[in-house]
N, C-alpha and C positions, 0 to 999 in steps of 0.2 A: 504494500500500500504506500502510493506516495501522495507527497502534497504538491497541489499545482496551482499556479497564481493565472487570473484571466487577464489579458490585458486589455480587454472593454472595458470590465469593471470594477477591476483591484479586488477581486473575491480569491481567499485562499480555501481550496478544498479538498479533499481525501478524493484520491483516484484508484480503484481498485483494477490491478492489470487481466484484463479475461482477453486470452488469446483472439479469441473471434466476435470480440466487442467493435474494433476497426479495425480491419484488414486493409484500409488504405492507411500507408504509409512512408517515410523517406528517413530511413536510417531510425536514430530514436524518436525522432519528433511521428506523432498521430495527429489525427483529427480526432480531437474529442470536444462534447460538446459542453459548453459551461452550465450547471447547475441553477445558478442564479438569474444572468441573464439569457442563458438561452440559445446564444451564439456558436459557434464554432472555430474553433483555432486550430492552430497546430501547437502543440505540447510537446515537450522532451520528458516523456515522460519515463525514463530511468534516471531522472535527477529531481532531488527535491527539493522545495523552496521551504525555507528555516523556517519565516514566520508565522504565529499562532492560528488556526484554522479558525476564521471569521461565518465559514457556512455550515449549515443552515446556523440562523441566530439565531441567539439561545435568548429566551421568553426569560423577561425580568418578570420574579414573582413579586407582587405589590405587596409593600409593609404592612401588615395589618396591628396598625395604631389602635387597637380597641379598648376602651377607657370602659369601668367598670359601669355599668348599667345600674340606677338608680332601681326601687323595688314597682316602681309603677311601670317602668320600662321593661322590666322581667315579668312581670303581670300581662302586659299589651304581648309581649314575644310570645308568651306562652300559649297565650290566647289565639297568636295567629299561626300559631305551629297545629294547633290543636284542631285547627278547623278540615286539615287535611289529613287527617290519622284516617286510617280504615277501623270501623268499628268490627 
């Protein structure tokens, strides 16, 4: 597995080498297509590019700042949780 850098997009990705993935080729470079935008280049792809793998982006999980719930506001929660239980 190598990593390859697009040069449309500046995306670095994981290349997995399968012999009959692109059978056109010119020495090491292929035509592989880019993951992100879509495009097609030519790759050398028995060399790898150092910097850190940008694709696919990794989903920031959002802080959950949750400040403790007064008893009227656990009372209303309860109550609307409650409304969808199966009896």
């Amino acid at each position: 597995m190598g990593r390859l850098k697009c040069k449309n997009c500046g995306v670095v990705f994981e290349y997995n080498y399968r012999p009959l993935d692109s059978l056109v080729h010119v020495g090491p470079y292929k035509r592989v297509k880019c993951p992100s935008c879509g495009k097609s280049g030519w790759f050398n792809v028995y060399s790898s590019v150092k910097d850190p793998v940008t694709y696919p982006p990794q989903e920031k999980k959002p802080e959950q700042t949750e400040q403790p719930l007064s008893q009227e506001e656990q009372e209303k929660r309860r109550i609307e949780e409650s409304k969808y239980e199966k009896a």
